[in-house]
C-alpha positions as CSV (number, residue, x, y, z in Angstrom):
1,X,21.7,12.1,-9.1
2,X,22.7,12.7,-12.9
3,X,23.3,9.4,-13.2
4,X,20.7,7.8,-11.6
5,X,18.5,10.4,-14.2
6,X,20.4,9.0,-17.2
7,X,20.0,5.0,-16.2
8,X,16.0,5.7,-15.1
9,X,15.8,7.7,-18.6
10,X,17.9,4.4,-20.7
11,X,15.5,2.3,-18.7
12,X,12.4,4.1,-19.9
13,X,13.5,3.8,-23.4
14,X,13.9,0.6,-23.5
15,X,10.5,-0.1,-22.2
16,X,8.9,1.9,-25.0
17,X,11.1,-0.6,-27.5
18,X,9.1,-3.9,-25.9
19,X,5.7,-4.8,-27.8
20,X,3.3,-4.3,-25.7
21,X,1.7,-7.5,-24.3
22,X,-2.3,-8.6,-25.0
23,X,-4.4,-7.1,-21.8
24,X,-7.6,-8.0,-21.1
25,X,-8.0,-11.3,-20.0
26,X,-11.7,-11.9,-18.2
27,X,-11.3,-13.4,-14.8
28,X,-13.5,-14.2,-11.7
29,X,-13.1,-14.2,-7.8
30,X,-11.1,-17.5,-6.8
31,X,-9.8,-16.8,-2.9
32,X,-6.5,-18.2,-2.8
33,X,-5.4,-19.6,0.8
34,X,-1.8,-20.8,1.9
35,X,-1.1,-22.9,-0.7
36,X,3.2,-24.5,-0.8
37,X,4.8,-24.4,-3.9
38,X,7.0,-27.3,-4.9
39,X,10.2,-25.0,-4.4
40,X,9.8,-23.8,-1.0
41,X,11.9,-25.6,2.0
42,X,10.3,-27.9,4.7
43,X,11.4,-25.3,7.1
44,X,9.8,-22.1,5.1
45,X,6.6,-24.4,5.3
46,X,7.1,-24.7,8.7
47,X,7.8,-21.1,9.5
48,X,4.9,-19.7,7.7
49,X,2.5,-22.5,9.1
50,X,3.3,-21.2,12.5
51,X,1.8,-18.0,11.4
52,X,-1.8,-18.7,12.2
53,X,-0.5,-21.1,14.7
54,X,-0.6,-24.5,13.0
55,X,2.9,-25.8,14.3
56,X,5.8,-24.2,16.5
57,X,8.8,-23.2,14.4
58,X,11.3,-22.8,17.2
59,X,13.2,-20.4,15.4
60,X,11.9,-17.0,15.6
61,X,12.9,-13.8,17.1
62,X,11.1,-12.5,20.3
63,X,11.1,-8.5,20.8
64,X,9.3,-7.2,23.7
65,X,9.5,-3.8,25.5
66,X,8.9,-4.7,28.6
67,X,13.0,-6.8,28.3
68,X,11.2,-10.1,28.3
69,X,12.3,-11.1,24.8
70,X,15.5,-11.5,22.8
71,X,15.3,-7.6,22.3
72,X,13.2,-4.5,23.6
73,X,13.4,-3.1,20.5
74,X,12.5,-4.1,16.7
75,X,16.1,-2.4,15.5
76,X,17.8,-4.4,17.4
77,X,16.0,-7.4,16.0
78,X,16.3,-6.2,12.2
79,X,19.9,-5.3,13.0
80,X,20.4,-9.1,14.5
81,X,18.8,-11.2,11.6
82,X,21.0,-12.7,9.0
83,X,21.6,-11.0,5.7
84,X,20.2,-12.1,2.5
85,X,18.0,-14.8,3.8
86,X,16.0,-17.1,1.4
87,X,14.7,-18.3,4.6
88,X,12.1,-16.6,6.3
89,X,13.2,-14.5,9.4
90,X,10.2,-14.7,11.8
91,X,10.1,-11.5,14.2
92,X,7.2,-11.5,16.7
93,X,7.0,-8.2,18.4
94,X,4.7,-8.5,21.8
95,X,1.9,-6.0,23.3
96,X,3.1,-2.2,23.4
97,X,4.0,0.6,21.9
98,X,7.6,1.1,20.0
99,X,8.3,4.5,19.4
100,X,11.3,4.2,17.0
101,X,11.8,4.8,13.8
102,X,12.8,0.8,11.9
103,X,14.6,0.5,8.8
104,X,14.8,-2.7,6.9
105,X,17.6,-2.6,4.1
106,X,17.9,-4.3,1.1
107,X,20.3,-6.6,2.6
108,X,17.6,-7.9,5.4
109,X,15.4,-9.9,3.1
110,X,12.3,-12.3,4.3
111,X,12.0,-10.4,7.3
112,X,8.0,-11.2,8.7
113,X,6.6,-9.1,11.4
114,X,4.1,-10.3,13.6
115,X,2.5,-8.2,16.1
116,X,-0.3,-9.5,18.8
117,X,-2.5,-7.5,17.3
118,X,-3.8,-4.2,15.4
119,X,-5.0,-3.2,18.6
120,X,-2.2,-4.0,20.9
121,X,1.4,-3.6,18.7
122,X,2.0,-0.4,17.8
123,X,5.2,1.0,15.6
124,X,5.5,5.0,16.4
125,X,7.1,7.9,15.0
126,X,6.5,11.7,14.0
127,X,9.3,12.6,11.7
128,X,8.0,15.4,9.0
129,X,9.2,17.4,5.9
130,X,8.3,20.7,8.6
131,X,11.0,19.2,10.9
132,X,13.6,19.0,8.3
133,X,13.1,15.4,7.2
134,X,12.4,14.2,3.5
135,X,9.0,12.5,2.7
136,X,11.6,9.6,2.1
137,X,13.0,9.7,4.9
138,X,10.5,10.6,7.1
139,X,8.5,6.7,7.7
140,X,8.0,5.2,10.9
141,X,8.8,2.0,9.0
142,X,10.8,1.7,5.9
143,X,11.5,-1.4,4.2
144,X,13.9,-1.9,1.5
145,X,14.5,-5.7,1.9
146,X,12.2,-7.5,-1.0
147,X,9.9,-10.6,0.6
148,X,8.8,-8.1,3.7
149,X,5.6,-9.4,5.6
150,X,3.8,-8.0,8.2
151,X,0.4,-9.3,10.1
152,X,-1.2,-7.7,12.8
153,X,0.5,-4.6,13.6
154,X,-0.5,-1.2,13.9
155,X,1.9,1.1,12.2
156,X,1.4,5.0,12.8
157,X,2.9,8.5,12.3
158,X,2.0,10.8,14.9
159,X,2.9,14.0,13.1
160,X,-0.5,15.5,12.0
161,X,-2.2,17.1,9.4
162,X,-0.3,20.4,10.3
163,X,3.1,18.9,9.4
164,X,1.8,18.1,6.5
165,X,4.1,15.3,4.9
166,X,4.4,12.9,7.7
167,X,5.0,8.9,6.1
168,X,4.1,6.2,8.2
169,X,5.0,3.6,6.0
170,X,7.7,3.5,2.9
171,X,7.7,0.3,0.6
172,X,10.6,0.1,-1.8
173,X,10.7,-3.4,-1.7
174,X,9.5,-6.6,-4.3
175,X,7.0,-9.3,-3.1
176,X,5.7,-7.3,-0.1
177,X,2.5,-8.0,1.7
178,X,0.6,-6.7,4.8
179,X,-2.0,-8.6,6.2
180,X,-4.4,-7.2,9.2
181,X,-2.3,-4.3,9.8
182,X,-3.0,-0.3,10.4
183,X,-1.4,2.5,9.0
184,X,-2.2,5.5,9.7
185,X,-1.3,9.3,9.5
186,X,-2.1,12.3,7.7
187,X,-0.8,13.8,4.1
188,X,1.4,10.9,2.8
189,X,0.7,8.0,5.0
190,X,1.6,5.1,2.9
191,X,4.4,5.4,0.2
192,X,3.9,2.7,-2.1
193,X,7.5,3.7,-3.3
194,X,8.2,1.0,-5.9
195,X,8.1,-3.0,-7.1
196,X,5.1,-5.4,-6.0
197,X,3.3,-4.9,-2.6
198,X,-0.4,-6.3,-1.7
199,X,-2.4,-5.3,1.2
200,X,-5.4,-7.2,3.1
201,X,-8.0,-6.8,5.6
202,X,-5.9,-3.2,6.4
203,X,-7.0,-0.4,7.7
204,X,-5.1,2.9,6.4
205,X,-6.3,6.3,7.0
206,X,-5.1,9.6,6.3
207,X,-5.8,12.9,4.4
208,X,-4.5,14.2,1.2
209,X,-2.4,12.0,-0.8
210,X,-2.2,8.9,1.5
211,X,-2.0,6.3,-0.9
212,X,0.8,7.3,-3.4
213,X,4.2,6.5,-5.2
214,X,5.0,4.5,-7.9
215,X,4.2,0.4,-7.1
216,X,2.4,-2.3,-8.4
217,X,-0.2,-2.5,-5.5
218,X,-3.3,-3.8,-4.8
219,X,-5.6,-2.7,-1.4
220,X,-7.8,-5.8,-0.8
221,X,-10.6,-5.7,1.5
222,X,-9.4,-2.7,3.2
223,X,-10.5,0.1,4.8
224,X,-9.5,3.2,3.4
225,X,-10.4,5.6,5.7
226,X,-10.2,9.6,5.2
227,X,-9.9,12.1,8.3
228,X,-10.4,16.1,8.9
229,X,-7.7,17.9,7.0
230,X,-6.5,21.3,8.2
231,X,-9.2,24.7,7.4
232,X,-9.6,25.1,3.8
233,X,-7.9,21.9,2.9
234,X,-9.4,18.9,1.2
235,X,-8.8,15.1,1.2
236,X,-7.7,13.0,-1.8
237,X,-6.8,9.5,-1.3
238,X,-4.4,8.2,-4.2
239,X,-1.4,10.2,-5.9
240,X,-0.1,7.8,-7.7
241,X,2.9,8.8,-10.2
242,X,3.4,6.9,-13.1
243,X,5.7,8.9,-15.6
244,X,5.8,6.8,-19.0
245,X,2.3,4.8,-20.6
246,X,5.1,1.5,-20.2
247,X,5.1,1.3,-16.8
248,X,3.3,-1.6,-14.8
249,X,2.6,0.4,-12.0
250,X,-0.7,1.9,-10.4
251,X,-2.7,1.6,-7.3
252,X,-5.9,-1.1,-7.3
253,X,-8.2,-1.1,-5.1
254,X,-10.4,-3.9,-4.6
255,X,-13.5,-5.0,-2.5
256,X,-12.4,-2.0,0.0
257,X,-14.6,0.2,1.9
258,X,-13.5,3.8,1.5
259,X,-14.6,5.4,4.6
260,X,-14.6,8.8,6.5
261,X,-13.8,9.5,10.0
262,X,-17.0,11.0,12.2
263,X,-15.6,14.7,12.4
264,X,-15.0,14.3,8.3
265,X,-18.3,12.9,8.1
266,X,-20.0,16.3,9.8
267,X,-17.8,18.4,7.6
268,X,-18.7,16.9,4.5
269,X,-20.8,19.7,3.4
270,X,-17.6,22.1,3.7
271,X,-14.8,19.7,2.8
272,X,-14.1,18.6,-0.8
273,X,-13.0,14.6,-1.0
274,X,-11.6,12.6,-4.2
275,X,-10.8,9.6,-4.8
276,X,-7.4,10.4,-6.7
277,X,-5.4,13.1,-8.6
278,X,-2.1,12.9,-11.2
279,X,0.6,13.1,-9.1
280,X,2.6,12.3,-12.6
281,X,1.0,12.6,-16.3
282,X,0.6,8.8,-16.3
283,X,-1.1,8.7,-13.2
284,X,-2.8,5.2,-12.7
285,X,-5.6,4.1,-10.4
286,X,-8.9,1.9,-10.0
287,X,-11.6,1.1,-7.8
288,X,-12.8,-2.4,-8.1
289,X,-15.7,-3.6,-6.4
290,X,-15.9,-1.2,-3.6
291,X,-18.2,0.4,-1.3
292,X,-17.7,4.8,-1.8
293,X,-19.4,6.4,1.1
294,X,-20.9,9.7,0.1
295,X,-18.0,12.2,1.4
296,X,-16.7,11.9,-2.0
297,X,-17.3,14.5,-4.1
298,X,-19.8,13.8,-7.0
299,X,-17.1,14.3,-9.4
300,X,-14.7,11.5,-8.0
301,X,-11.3,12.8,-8.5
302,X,-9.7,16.2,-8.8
303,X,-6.7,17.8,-10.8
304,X,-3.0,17.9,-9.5
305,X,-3.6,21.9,-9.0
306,X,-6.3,24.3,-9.9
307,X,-4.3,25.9,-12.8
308,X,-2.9,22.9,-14.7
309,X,-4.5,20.0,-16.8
310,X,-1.6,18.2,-16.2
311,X,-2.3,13.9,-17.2
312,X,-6.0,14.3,-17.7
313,X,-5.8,12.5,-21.3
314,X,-3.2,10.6,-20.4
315,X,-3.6,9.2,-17.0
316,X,-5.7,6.1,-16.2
317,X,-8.3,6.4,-13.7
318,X,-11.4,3.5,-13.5
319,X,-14.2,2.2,-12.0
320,X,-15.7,-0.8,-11.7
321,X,-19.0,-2.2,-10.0
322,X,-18.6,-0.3,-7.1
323,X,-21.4,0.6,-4.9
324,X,-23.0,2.9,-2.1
325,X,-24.1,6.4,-1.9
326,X,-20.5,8.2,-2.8
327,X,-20.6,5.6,-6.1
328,X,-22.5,7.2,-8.5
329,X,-20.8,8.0,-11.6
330,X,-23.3,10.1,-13.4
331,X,-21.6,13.1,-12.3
332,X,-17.9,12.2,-12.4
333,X,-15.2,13.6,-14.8
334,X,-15.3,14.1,-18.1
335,X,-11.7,13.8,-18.6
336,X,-10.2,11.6,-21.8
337,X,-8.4,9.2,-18.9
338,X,-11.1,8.4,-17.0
339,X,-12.6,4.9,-17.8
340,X,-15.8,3.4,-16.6
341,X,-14.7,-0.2,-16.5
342,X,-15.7,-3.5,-18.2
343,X,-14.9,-6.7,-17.0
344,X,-11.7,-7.1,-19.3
345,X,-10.8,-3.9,-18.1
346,X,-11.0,-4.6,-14.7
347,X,-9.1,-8.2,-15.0
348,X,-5.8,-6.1,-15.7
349,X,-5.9,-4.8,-12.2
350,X,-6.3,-8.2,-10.0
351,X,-3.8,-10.1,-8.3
352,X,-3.3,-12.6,-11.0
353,X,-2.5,-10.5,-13.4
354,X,-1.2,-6.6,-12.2
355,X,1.1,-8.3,-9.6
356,X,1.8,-12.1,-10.7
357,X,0.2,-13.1,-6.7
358,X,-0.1,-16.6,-8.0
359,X,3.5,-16.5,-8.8
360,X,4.6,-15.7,-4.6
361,X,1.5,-14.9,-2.7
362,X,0.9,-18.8,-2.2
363,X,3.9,-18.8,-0.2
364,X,2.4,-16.6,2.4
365,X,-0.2,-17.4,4.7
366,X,-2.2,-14.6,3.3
367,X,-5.5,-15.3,1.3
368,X,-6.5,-13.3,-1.8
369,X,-8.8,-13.4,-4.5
370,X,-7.3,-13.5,-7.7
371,X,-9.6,-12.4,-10.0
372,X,-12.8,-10.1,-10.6
């Protein structure tokens, strides 16, 4: 651990010795569909093409639980495909329920997940910091191998709010992207751990904290749904925990709809809700475009702990032409690090520029929009 302190600290340094580059381009909404580059392989084309059902790669692992595939379980499959790919490993898991706990390593690259549905492929587990697990270590999926995708899969930790930090999903992976997937669980529900993830058409739901770690990422057209925490708890959405100002990291959310469950909903007048709060002093995060329902407190986001001021003039929080009755910003924070966004302001969070998506999201079947 010493030594992994010293590297992150030479690292650190050495970022604060780069000029910093020009931000603030001004951009517009272009939606980007499945577009090859030049570079990819005839088969890659294929694979991916066979994604929305265009063409039959005939290569592709089948896992069902009922036995009627290559494997009843989605280990076994990870465990099976080939290391270090530069091909894509397609892995369709059929109708049901997998109560297990996957790991994808840094060795098991290109590995795409496709379910049959939100509503009918599920991915279980309850592991908890209560039970003796890390937050870490505690996801119902973990991926480590960079080029992860996964489309239409439900993704779950069954914990609940009184285990407090229960992770469905862990992301310490480059070039990741969920399309039409659920995550949900409680406090912690999707560790966006590190590197460059994107996330479409999602639903992810949780209580306190549930978007958080240290990514790249961008939340398009999702919906980012809070739920009932326990008595005398409230709900906050993003921790995110940049440590240095020369960090690329935060969490973007764009075009989403941030939502409350029913039983939230009816204790609205009771339970405090917030868009974010400084995990770290650099603490970045935006809201681009969205619709707020009116569960979130006036003030919009809250401090790390009642009796610290930790990142309030240093963090970057920001809004941008977001709408609905929870999107006023008359009342919001007064704090030195919170922005109300301008267009060049809000250009430096979209996919074009905070995650390079034109660089690797054309090689995906998903669509995005890359600008504002």
């Amino acid at each position: 651990m010493n030594g992994l302190a010293s590297t992150y600290q030479h690292v650190s340094n050495s970022l604060s010795m780069l000029p910093k580059p020009k931000r603030g381009k001004q951009g517009h909404i272009n939606r980007r569909l499945l577009g090859f580059p030049k570079w990819m392989s005839k088969k890659d084309r294929r694979i991916l093409q066979s994604i929305d059902g265009e063409d039959d790669p005939g290569e592709e692992l089948i896992v069902a639980a009922d036995g009627t595939g290559n494997f009843s379980t989605i280990t076994d499959a990870i465990n099976f495909a080939p290391n270090n790919s530069y091909d894509r490993i397609i892995i369709r898991v059929r109708e049901g329920v997998y109560a297990e706990n996957v790991e994808i390593p840094s060795d098991k690259t290109n590995i795409v997940l496709i379910g049959d549905g939100a509503d009918l492929t599920f991915i279980t587990g309850n592991r908890n910091v209560v039970d003796g697990w890390t937050t870490f270590r505690s996801a119902t999926l973990a991926v480590s191998g960079d080029g992860f995708l996964a489309l239409d899969i439900t993704i779950d930790n069954t914990a609940g709010p009184e285990k407090h930090q229960a992770v469905a999903l862990r992301v310490n992976a480059d070039l990741v992207a969920l399309y039409r997937c659920s995550v949900n669980g409680y406090q912690d529900t999707l560790y966006a751990h590190s590197f460059r993830q994107f996330y479409r058409e999602c639903n992810i739901s949780g209580t306190i904290d549930y978007l958080f770690g240290n990514a790249a990422v961008i939340f398009q057209a999702c919906n980012i749904i809070s739920r009932k925490p326990l008595p005398n708890q409230f709900t906050v959405i993003t921790a995110q925990s940049r440590e240095t100002p020369d960090e690329d990291t935060g969490i973007s959310m764009q075009n989403c709809s941030i939502l409350a469950t029913e039983d939230l909903y009816s204790s609205s007048n009771t339970v405090r809700s917030y868009l974010g709060r400084p995990w770290k002093a650099y603490s970045s995060a935006v809201v681009l475009e969205s619709y707020i329902d009116d569960f979130i407190n006036p003030e919009g986001w809250t401090k790390w702990s009642n009796d610290g001021d930790q990142g309030l003039d240093t963090l970057y929080y920001g809004e941008y032409e977001n709408y609905g009755p929870g999107s006023a910003t008359d009342n919001r924070v007064k704090w030195a690090g919170y922005h109300l966004m301008d267009d060049y302001d809000a250009y430096n969070f979209t996919v074009s520029y905070f995650i390079t998506g034109d660089e690797w999201l054309d090689s995906t079947s998903i669509p995005y929009d890359d600008g504002i």
